[in-house]
N, C-alpha and C positions, 0 to 999 in steps of 0.2 A: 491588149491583144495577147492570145495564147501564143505561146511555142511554138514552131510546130516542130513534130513529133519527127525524133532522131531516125535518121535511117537505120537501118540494122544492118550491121556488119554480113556481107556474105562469110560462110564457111571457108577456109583455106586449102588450096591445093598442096601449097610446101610447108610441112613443118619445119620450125625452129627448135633447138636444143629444149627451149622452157617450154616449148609445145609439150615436147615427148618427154619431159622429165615429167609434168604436169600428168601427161595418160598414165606414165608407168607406175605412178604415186597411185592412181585410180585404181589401175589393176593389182597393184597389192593389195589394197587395203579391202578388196573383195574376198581375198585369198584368206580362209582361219589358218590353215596350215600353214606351219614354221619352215618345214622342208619344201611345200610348195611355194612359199613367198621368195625362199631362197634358189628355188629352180627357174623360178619366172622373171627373178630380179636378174638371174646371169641372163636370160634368154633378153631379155631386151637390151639391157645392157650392151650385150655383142651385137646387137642386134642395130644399135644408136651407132656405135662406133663404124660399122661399114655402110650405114648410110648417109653418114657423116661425111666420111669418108670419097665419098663419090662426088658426081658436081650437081646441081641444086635439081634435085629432082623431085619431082610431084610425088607424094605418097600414096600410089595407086597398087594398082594388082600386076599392072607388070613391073614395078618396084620390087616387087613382094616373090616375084616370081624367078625374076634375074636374082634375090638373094635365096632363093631356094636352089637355083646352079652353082649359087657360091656353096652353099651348104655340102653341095655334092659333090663339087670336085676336093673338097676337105676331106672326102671319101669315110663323112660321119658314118655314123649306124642310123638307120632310118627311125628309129624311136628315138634319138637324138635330134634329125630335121624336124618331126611332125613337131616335137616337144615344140620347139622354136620358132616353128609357126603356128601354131596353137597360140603362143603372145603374143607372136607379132597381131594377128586378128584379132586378142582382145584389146590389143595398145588400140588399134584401127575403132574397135565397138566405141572405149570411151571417148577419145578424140570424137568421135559423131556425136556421140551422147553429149559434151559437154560443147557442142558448138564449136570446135576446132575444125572438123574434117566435115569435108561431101559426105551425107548419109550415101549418095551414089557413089563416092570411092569408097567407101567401107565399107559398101555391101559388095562391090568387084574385090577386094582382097580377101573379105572371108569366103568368096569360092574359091580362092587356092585350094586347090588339093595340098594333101601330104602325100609321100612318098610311100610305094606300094611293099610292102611288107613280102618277100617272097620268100618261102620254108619258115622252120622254127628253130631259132638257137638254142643253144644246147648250154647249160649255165656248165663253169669250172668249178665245181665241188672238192673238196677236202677230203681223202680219204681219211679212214681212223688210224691210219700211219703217220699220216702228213699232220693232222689235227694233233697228234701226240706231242709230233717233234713240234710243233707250234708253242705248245703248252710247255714245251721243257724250254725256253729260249729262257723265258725269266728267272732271275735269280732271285730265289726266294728264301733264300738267307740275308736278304736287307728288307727296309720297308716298304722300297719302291719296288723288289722286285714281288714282292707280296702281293701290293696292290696291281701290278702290273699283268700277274699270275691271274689273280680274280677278273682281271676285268678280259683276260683275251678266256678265259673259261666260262665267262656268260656271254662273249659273244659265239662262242663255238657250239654250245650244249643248250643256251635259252634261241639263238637268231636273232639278236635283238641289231635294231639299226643303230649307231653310233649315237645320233643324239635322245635313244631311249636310253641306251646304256648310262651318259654323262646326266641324265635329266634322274636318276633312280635315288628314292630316299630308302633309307633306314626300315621306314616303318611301310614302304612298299613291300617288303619281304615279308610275309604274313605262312600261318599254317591252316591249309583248308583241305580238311577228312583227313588226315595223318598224310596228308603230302606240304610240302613246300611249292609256293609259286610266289610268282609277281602279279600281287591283286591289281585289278583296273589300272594296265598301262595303257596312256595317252600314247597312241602311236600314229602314223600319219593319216590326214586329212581328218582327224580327231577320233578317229575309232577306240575304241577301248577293248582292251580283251587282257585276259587275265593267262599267261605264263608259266605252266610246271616250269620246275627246279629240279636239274638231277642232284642225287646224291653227291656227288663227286664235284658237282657246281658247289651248292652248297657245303661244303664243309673247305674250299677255296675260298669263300666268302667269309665264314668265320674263323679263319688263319688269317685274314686281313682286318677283318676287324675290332677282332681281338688284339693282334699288333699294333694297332692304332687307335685304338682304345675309341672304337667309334661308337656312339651310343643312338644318335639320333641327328638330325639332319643330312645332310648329302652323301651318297654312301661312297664315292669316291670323289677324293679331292688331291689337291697339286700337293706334292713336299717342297718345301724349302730347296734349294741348292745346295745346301749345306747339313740337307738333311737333320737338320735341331726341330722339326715341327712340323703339323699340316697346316696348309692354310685355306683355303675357301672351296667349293666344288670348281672338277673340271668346266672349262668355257668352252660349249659345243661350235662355235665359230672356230673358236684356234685349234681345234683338232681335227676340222675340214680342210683349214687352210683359210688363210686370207686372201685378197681379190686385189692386186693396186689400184689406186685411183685413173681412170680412162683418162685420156687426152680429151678437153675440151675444145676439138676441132669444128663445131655446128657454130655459126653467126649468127646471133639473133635475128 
């Protein structure tokens, strides 16, 4: 006689830690962007640890909604909550999609709202006073402060994001029509676009690399402590900052 045929596990109303490690691993791995996997990885993240945190509750929309109050009385900036609920609802999509969650609780969490956006902020810019005195902090009678000089001078005068800056080779620095730029930089969620160079950037750059007798590959990299040598390109993690490892407070 045949088997008969296994029942099938219903969907889960409580996730477990290897639930939610299991979605988050999902929702990265959808993500191309570097600085996006890295924004979506803190957002669940924090996101694990206060529901963790709490007593065993169903991962539904008013889960989702009590942490959007927590969000608020942390008195975020709203393009801060929406970010973090925008992952929470993809944690929510794959957990359904892989048989974890109620397709009906993860279609109630992804109508959470995010939080209403009211006027428009205003960014803190640099004046060409402030930008000056910036420029002069480094001492550019060493190596580091050389390299230190060029690098706060391309973020000042190019706008480049920190991990365009740490990601730049040598031979990114090219000449097109008698200008200087950064051909085809990969910059976030993979766009490309290509970068003038001012004068004054430029000849910061080759006062360091001339110093450091840089020929090709990574156009800035760590000195020694002791200053005897270069040694590999900066690591755009360590000049974000590192993350410590969460409490593993969820029970399987």
């Amino acid at each position: 006689m045949s088997e008969p045929p296994k029942k099938k596990r219903p969907p889960k109303r409580v996730l477990a830690l290897p639930d939610l490690e299991q979605s988050k691993t999902a929702v990265l791995n959808t993500l191309t962007s570097k600085s996006g996997q890295r924004s979506y990885d803190r957002a669940v993240t924090d996101f694990v640890d206060w529901y963790c945190s709490e007593p065993r509750l169903a991962f539904n929309r008013t889960v989702v909604l009590r942490y959007r109050i927590f969000l608020e009385q942390k008195q975020y900036a709203a393009t801060t909550i929406n970010l973090r609920l925008a992952a929470v609802r993809r944690v929510a999509f794959e957990a359904a999609d892989s048989g974890l969650l109620s397709p009906e609780l993860a279609a109630g969490i992804r109508r959470v709202k995010g939080v209403r956006r009211i006027g428009v902020r205003v960014g803190n810019w640099l004046t060409a006073e402030q930008a000056k005195r910036l420029l002069a902090v480094a001492d550019r009678g060493s190596l580091r402060g050389k390299r230190d000089h060029a690098m706060i001078a391309m973020l000042v005068g190019c706008g480049l994001r920190r991990g365009e800056l740490l990601a730049l080779r040598v031979d990114s620095i090219q000449s097109r029509e008698e200008h200087w730029v950064i051909a085809d930089l990969l910059g976030k969620a993979g766009h490309i676009r290509t970068v003038p160079i001012p004068s004054w950037v430029k000849a910061a750059i080759d006062e360091w690399t001339e110093a450091g007798c840089i020929t090709e590959g990574a156009l800035f990299r760590i000195d020694q402590q002791n200053g005897s040598g270069l040694g590999n390109r900066h690591d755009a993690q360590g000049a974000l900052g590192g993350r410590p490892n969460r409490r593993e407070t969820c029970r399987n």
